[in-house]
C-alpha positions as CSV (number, residue, x, y, z in Angstrom):
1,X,82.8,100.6,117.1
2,X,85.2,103.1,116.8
3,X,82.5,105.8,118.1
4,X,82.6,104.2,121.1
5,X,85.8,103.8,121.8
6,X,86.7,100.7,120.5
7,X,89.9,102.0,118.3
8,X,91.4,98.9,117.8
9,X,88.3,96.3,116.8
10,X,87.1,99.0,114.4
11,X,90.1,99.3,112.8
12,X,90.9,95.8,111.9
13,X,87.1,95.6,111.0
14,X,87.5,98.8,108.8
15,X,91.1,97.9,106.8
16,X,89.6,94.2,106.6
17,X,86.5,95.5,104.5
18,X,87.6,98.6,103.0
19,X,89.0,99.1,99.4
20,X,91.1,101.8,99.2
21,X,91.6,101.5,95.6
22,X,88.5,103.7,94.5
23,X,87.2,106.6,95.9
24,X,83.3,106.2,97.1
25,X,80.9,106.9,100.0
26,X,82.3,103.8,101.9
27,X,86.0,104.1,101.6
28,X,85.4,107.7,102.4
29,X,83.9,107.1,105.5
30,X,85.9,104.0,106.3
31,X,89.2,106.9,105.7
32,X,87.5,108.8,108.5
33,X,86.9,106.5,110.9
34,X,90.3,105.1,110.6
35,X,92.0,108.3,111.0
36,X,90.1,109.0,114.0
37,X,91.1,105.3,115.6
38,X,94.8,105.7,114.5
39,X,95.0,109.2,116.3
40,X,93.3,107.7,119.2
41,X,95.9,104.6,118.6
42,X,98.6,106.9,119.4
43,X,99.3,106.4,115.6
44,X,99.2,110.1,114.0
45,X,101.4,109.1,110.7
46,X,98.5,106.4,110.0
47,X,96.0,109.3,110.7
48,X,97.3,111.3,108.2
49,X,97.2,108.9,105.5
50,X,93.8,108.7,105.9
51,X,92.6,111.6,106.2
52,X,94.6,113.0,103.3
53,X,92.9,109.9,100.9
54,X,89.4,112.4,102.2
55,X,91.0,115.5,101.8
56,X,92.0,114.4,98.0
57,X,88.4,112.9,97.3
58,X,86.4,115.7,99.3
59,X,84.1,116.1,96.5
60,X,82.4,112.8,96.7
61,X,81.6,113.1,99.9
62,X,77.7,113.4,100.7
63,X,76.6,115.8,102.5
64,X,76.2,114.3,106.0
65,X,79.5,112.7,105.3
66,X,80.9,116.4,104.9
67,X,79.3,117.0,107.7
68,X,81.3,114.0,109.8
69,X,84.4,115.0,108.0
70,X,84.4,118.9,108.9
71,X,83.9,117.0,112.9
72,X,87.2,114.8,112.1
73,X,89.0,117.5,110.8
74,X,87.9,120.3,113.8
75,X,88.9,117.8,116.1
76,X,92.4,117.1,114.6
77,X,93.1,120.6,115.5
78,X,92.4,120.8,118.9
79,X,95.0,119.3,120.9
80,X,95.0,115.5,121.9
């Protein structure tokens, strides 16, 4: 959803599912995506969060998720 533009649906999908509590391929990616839809959101404090719950858990990451997160993270530094 939140690949094609629908910030707002994937995110409520996303923080409805996701357990932040532990650390693992699906929280990981669920971090991503929500820091992607909270930029888009307008929303760069609840971006941040997110992506620093990845950047502290890096190492479990998979490597096509590595992959998605070195995107996320290129992107963050371009200018919105």
């Amino acid at each position: 959803m939140i690949e094609k533009g629908n910030f707002e649906a994937g995110k409520l999908l996303l923080l409805q599912n996701a357990n932040f509590e532990e650390a693992n391929s699906q929280t990981l990616c669920a971090a991503l995506y929500l820091s992607v839809a909270y930029k888009a959101l307008g929303e760069p404090n609840e971006a941040e969060k997110y992506i620093r719950f990845v950047d502290k858990n890096v190492e479990v990451l998979d490597l096509d998720e590595k992959v998605l997160y070195d995107r996320i993270k290129e992107k963050k530094r371009q200018p919105s």
